[in-house]
C-alpha positions as CSV (number, residue, x, y, z in Angstrom):
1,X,-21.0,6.7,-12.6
2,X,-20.6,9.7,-10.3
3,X,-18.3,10.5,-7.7
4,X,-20.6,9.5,-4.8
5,X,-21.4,6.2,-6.5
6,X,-17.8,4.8,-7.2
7,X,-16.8,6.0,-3.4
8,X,-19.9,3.8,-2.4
9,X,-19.0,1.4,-4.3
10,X,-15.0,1.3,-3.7
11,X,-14.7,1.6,0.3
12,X,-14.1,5.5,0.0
13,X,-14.7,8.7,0.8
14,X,-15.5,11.2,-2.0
15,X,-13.2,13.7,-0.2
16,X,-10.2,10.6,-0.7
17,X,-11.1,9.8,-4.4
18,X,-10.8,13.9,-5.0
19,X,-7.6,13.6,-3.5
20,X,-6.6,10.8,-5.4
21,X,-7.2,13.2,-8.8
22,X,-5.7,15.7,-7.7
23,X,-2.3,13.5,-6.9
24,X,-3.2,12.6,-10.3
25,X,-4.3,8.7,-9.9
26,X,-7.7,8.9,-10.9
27,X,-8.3,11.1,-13.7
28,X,-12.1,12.3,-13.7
29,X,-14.5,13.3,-17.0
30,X,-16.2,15.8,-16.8
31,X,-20.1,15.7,-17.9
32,X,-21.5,18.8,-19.7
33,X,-23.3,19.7,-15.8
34,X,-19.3,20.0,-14.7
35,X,-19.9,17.2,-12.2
36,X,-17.2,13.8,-12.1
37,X,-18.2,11.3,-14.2
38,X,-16.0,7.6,-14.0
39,X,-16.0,3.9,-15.7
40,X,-16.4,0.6,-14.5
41,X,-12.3,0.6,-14.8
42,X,-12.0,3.2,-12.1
43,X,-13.3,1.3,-9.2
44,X,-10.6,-1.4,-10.1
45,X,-8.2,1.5,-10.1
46,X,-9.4,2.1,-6.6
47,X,-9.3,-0.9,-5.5
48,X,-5.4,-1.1,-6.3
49,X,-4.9,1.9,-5.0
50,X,-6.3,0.8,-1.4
51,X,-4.8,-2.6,-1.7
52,X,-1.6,-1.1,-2.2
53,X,-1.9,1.6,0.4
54,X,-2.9,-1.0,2.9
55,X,0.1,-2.9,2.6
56,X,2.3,0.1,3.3
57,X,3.4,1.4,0.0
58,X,3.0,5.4,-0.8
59,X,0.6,6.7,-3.5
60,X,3.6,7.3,-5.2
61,X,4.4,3.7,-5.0
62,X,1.1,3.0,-6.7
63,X,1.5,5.0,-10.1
64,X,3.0,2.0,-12.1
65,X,0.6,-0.8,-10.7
66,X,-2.1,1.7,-12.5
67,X,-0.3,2.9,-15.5
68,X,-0.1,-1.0,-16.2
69,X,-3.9,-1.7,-15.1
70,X,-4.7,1.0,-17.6
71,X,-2.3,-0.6,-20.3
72,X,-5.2,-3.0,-20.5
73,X,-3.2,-5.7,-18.3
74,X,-5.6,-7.8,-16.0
75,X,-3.3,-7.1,-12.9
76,X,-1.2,-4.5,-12.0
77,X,1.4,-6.2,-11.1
78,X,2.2,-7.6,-14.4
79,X,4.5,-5.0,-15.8
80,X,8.3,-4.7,-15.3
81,X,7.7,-1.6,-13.4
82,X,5.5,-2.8,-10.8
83,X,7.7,-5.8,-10.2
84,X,10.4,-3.2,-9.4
85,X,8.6,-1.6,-6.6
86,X,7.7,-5.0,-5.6
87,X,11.0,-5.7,-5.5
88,X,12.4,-2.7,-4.0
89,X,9.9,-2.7,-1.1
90,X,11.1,-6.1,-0.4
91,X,14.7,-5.0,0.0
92,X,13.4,-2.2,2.2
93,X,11.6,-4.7,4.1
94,X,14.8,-6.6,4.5
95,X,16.7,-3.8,5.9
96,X,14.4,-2.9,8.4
97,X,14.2,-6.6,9.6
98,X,18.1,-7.0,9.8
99,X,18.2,-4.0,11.9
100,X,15.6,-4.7,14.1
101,X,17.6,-8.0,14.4
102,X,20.4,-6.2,15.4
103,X,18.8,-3.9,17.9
104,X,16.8,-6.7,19.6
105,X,20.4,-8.4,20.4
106,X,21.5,-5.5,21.7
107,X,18.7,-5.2,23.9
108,X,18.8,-8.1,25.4
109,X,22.4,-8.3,25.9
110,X,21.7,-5.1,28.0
111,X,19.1,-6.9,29.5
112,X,21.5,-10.3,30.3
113,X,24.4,-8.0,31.5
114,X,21.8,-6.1,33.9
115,X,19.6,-9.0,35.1
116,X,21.3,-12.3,34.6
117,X,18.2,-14.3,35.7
118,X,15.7,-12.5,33.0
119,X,14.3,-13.9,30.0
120,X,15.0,-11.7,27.2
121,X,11.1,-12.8,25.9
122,X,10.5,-15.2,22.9
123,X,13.2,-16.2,20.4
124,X,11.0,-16.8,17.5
125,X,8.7,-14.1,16.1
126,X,5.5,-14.9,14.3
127,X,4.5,-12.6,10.9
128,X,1.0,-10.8,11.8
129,X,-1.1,-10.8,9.0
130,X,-1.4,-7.2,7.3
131,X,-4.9,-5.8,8.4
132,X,-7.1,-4.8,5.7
133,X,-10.0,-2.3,6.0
């Protein structure tokens, strides 16, 4: 299928999936004409490459989900690689949370020591489900 086609198909623009082969994500073929021919497989590439990117990892992030997608796995998660930047993100995500932990106490200590009376808001906060487009 053709460039226009596969951004059609997969969500995209054809300006993004050129970007993706230039970053080198999304390897095209060339037809004899010189215009971008892809596979079937390369939507599915696309598709993990948006899924990914939606739930805030890098491109970067993305290269060893795909490597194992095109290692003939049926999800690109199932490698030893992937699981690692699975697993990584997670400790990032950690990190972040413990600090913003930290500076939410601080705030509303600040706020208790200045106004005595004021609620420092709600205790308990709810996950928001990660938007997808």
């Amino acid at each position: 299928m053709r460039i226009g086609e596969l951004a059609a198909r997969a969500g995209v623009s054809t300006r993004m999936l050129r970007y993706y082969e230039q970053q080198g994500l999304l390897p095209a073929r060339r037809a004899a004409n010189g215009y971008r021919e892809y596979e079937e497989s390369d939507l599915r590439l696309v598709a993990q490459i948006r899924a990914l990117l939606d739930t805030g990892f890098t491109l970067d992030d993305t290269r060893p989900f795909l490597d194992c997608l095109r290692a003939g796995h049926a999800d690109g998660a199932a490698c030893p690689e992937s699981v690692a930047v699975y697993q990584r993100a997670l400790a990032e995500i950690d990190a972040e949370i413990r600090a913003l932990i930290g500076r939410r106490a601080e705030v509303a200590g600040r706020l208790a020591r200045s106004c005595p009376g004021c609620a420092p808001g709600p205790q308990e906060v709810q996950a928001v489900p990660v938007r997808r487009s």
